[in-house]
C-alpha atoms as a printed R data frame, in Angstrom:
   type eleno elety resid chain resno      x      y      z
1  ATOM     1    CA   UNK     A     1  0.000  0.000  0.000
2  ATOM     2    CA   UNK     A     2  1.249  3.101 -0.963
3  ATOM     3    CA   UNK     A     3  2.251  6.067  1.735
4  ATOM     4    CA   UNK     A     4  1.847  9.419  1.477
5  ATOM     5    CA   UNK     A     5  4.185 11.149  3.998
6  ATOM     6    CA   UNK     A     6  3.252 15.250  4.241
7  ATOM     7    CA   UNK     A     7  4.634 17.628  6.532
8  ATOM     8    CA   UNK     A     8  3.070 21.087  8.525
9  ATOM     9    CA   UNK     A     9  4.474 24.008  6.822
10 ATOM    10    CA   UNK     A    10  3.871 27.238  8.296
11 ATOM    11    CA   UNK     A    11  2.839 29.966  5.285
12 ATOM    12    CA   UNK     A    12  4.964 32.747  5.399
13 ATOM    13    CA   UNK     A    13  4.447 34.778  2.387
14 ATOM    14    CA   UNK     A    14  1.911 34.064 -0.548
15 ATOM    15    CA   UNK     A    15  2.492 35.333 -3.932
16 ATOM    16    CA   UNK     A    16  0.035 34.112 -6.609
17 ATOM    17    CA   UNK     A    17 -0.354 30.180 -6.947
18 ATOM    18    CA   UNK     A    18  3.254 30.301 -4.665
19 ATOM    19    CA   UNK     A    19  4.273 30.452 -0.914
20 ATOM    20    CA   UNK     A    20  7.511 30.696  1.161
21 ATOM    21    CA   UNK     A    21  6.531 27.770  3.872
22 ATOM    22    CA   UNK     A    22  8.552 27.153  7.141
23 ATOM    23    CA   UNK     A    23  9.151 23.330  7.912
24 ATOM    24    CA   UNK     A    24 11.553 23.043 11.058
25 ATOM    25    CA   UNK     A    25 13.089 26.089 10.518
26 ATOM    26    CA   UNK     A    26 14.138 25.717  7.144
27 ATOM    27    CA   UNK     A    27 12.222 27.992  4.857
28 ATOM    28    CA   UNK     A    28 10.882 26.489  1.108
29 ATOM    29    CA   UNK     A    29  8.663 27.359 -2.164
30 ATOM    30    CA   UNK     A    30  5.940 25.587 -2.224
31 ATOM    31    CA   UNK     A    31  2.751 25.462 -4.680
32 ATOM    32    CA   UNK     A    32 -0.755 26.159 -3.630
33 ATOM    33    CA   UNK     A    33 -2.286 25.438 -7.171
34 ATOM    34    CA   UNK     A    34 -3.500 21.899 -5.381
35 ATOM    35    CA   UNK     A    35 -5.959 23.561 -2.499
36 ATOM    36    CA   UNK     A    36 -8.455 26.338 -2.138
37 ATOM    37    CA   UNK     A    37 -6.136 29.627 -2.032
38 ATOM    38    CA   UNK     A    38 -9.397 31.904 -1.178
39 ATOM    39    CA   UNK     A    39 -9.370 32.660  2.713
40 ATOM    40    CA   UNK     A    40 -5.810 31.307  3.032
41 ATOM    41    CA   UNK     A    41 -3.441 33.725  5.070
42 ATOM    42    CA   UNK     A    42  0.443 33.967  5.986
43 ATOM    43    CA   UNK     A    43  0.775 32.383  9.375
44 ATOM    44    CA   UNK     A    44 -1.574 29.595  8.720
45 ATOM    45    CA   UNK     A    45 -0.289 25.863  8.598
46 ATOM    46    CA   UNK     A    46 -0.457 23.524  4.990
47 ATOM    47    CA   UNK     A    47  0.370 20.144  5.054
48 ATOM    48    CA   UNK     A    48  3.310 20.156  2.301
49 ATOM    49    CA   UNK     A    49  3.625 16.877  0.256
50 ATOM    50    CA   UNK     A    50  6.628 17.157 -2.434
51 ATOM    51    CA   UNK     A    51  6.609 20.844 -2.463
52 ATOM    52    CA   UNK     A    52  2.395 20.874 -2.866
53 ATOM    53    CA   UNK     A    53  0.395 22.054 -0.431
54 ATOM    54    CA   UNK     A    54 -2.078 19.330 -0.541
55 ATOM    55    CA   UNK     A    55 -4.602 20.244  2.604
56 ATOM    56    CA   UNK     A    56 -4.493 23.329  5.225
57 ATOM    57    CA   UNK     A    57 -4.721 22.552  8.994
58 ATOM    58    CA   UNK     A    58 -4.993 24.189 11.989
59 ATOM    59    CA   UNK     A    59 -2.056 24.998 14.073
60 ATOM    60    CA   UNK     A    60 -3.128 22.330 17.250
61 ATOM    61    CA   UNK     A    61 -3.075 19.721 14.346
62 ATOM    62    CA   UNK     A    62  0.340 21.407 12.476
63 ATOM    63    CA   UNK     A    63  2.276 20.956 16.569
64 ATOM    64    CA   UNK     A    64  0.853 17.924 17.315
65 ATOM    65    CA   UNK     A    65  2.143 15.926 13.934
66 ATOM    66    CA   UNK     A    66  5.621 18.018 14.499
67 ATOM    67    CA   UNK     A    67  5.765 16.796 18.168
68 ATOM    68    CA   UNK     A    68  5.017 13.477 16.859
69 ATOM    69    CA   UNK     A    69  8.274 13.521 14.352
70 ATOM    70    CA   UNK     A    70 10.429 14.832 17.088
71 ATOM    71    CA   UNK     A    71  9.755 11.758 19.026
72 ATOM    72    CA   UNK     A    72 10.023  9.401 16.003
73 ATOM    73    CA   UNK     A    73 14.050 10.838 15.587
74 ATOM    74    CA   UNK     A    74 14.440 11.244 18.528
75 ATOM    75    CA   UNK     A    75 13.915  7.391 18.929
76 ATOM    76    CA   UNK     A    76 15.704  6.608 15.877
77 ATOM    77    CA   UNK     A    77 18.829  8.694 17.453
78 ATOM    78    CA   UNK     A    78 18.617  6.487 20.960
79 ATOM    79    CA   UNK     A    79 18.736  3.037 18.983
């Protein structure tokens, strides 16, 4: 079965079909051609899947699923 992995990007600046996202400090272009662009602000959270923006979440949602990587390497480091 095939997995889709996606990660919480913070928006930081939208221009066009186009925004500068934030993932774990590192900033990246990313397209917002896949999801509804109306509404969508800088500061709000996407879920980034190779450099799409394939859903928007809230920012609970966007810490929780970071939290949830930082235990997975920080596992990964102990073993």
């Amino acid at each position: 079965m095939p997995v889709c992995l996606a990660v919480p990007g913070k928006i930081i600046r939208i221009d066009g079909e186009m925004a500068e996202v934030e993932i774990g400090g590192i900033r990246r272009e990313a397209s917002l051609s896949l999801i509804q662009r109306e509404g969508l602000k800088e500061g709000e959270y996407v879920l980034i899947h190779t450099g799409f923006a394939i859903a928007k979440i809230d920012e609970g949602e966007a810490r929780s699923i970071l939290e949830t990587w930082r235990e997975i390497l920080a596992a990964e480091r102990a073993d």
